[in-house]
C-alpha positions as CSV (number, residue, x, y, z in Angstrom):
1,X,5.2,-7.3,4.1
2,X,5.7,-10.9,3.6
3,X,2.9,-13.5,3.5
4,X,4.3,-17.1,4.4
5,X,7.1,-17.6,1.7
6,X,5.3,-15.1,-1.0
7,X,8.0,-12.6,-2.7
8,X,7.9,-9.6,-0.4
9,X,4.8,-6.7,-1.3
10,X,3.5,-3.2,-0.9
11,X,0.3,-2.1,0.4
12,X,0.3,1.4,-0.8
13,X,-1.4,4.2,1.4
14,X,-5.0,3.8,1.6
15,X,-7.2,7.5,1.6
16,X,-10.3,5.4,2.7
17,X,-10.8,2.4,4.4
18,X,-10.1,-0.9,1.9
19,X,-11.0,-4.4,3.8
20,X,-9.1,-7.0,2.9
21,X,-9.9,-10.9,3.4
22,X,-7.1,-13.3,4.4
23,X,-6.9,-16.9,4.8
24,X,-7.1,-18.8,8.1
25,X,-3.5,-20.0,9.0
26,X,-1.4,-17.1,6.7
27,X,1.7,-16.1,8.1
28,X,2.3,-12.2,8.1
29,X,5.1,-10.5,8.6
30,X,5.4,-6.8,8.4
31,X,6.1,-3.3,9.2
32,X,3.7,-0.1,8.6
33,X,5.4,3.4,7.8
34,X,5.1,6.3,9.3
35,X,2.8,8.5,7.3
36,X,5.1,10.6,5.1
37,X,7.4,7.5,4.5
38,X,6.2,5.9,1.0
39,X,8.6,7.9,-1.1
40,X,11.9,7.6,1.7
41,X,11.2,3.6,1.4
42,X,10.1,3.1,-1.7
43,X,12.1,5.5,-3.9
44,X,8.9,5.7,-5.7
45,X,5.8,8.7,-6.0
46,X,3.2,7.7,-3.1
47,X,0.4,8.3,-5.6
48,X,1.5,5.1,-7.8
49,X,0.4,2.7,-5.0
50,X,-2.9,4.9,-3.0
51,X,-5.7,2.8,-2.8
52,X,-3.7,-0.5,-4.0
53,X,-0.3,-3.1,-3.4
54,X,2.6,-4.4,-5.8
55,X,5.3,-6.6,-5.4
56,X,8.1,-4.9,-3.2
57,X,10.5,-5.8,-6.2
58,X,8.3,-4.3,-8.4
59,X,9.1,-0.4,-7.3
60,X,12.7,-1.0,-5.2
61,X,15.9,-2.6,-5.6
62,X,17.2,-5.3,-3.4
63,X,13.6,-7.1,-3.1
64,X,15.0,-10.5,-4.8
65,X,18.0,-10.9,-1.8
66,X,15.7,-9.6,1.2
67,X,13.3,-12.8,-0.2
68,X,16.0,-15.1,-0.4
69,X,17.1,-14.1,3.2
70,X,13.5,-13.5,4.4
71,X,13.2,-17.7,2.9
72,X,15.9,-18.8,4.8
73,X,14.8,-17.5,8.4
74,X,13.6,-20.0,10.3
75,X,10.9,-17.8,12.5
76,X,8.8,-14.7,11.7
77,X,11.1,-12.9,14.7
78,X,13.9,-13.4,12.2
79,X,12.1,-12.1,9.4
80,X,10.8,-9.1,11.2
81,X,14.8,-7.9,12.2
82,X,15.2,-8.6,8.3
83,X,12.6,-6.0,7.2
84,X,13.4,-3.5,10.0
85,X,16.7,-3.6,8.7
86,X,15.9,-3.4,5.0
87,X,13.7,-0.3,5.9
88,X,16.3,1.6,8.3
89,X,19.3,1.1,5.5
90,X,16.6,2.8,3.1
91,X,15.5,5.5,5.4
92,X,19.3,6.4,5.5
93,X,18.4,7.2,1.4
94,X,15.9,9.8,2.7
95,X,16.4,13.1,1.4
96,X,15.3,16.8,3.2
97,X,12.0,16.9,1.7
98,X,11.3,13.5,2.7
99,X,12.0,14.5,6.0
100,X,10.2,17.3,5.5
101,X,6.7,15.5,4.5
102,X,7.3,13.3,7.8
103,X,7.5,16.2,10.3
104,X,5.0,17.6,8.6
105,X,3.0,14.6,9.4
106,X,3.8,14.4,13.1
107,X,2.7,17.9,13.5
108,X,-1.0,17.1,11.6
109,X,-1.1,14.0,13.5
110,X,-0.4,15.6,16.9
111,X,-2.5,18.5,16.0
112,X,-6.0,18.0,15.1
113,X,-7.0,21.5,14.7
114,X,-3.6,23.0,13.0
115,X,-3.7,25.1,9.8
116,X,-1.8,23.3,6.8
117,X,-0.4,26.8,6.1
118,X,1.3,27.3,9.3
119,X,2.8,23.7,8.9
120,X,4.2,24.7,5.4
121,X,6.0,27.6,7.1
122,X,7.4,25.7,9.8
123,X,9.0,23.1,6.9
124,X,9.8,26.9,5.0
125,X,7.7,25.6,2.0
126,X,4.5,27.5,0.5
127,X,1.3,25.8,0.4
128,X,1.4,24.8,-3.0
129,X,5.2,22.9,-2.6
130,X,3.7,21.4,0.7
131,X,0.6,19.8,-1.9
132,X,3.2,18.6,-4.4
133,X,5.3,17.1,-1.7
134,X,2.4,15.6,0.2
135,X,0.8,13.9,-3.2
136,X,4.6,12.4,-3.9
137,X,5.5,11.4,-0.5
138,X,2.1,10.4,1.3
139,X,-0.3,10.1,-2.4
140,X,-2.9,12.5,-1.0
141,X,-3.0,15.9,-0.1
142,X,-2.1,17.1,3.4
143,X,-5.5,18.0,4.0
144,X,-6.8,14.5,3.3
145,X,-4.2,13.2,5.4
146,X,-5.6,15.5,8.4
147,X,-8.5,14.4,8.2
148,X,-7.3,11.0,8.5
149,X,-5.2,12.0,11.1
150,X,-8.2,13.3,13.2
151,X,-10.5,10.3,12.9
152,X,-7.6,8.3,14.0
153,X,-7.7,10.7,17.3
154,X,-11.6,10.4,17.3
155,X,-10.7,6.3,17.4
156,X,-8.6,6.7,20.0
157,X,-10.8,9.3,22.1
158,X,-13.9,6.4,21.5
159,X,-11.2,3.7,23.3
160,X,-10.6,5.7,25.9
161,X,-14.1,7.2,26.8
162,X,-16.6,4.4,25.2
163,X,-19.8,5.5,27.0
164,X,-19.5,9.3,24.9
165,X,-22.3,10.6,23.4
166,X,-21.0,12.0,19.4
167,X,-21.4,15.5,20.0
168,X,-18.7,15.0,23.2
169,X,-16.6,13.2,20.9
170,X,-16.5,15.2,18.3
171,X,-15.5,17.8,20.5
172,X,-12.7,16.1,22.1
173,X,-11.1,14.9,18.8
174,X,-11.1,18.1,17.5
175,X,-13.9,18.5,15.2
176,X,-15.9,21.8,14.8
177,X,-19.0,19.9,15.8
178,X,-20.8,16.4,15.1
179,X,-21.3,17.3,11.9
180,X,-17.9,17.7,10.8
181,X,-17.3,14.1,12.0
182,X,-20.2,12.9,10.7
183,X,-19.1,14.0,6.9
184,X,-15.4,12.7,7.4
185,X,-16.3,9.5,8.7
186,X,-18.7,8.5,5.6
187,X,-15.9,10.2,3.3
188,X,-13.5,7.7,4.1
189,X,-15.0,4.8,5.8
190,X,-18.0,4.7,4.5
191,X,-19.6,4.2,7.6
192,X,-21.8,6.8,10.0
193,X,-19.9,6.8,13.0
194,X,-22.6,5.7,14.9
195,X,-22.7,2.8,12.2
196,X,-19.0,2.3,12.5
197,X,-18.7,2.2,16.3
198,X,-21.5,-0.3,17.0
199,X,-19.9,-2.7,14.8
200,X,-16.0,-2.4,15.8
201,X,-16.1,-0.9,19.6
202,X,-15.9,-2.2,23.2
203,X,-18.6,-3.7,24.8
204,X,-20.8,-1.2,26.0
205,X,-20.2,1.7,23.6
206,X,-23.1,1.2,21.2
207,X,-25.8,1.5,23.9
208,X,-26.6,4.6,23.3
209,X,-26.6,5.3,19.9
210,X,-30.2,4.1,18.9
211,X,-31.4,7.3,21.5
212,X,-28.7,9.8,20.1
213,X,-28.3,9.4,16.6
């Protein structure tokens, strides 16, 4: 991403949730990866940036010339056609088992309650070349990522149904119960999600929680 006419930067994939302050009137520009992506990008181990950010030219080639061009674009539309094409002339870099790691991620993403063995054999890897490829490619394991993955789906479950009670949405997300939830959502946000949804949800979702939790 670029932040008004800063060099170019990274921010590496996060396995919990890192809040970041910006300043009132910063111009972003940016594009977010699909999980699995880091390494096809990047050319560089996913594990090098987890948790952190770096100058773009300080892990890939051609990050002087995409400043210089991102510099002379006279709106952020321009500048976003400039970094989508950067990224698609890397992706065509990608090799098979960075394709690999990416379908692997569609399948964790799309499946909440999936085993990560049955997703190594439908990439033909064992589970141990699936962990090495998952800690170069994404910088955590698959399982991590699945469990990022299924609090994404619980987020999305909570936008669509805000008036659930926990147990209901644990369900529908995929957990094994409230629990489960419960455990995954201090792991990585640090937050109950009762905590976490009466701070960030709709209006409305919240007014339950102080009689269910």
């Amino acid at each position: 991403m670029a932040y008004d006419d800063e060099p170019p930067s990274v921010a590496g994939p996060d396995a919990v949730t890192r809040r970041v302050k910006l300043r009132d009137g910063l111009a972003i520009t940016g594009i977010r990866l699909r999980p699995g992506a880091c390494r096809a990008i990047l050319g560089c181990p996913a594990e090098h940036l987890v948790n952190g950010s770096m100058l773009l030219s300080d892990i890939a080639t051609g990050a002087a010339e995409l400043h210089r061009r991102l510099l002379l674009s006279d709106n952020l539309f321009a500048r976003l056609a400039l970094l989508e094409n950067w990224v698609q002339v890397a992706l065509e870099r990608a090799t098979a088992n960075d394709r690999a790691v990416i379908a692997a991620c569609r399948m964790l993403g799309a499946n909440a309650k999936i085993e990560i063995g049955d997703v190594a054999r439908r990439v033909d890897w064992n589970a141990r070349m699936m962990h090495r490829q998952f800690i170069a490619a994404c910088g955590y394991s698959p399982k991590h990522l699945q469990r990022i993955m299924r609090m994404q789906g619980a987020l999305r479950v909570a936008h669509s149904m805000p008036v659930a009670r926990l147990g209901d949405l644990a369900a529908a997300a995929g957990y094994a119960d409230q629990a489960h939830m419960t455990r995954d959502f201090r792991d990585i946000t640090g937050f109950t999600p009762a905590a976490y949804f009466a701070d960030t949800a709709p209006t409305g979702w919240g007014a339950w929680i102080s009689e269910d939790w």
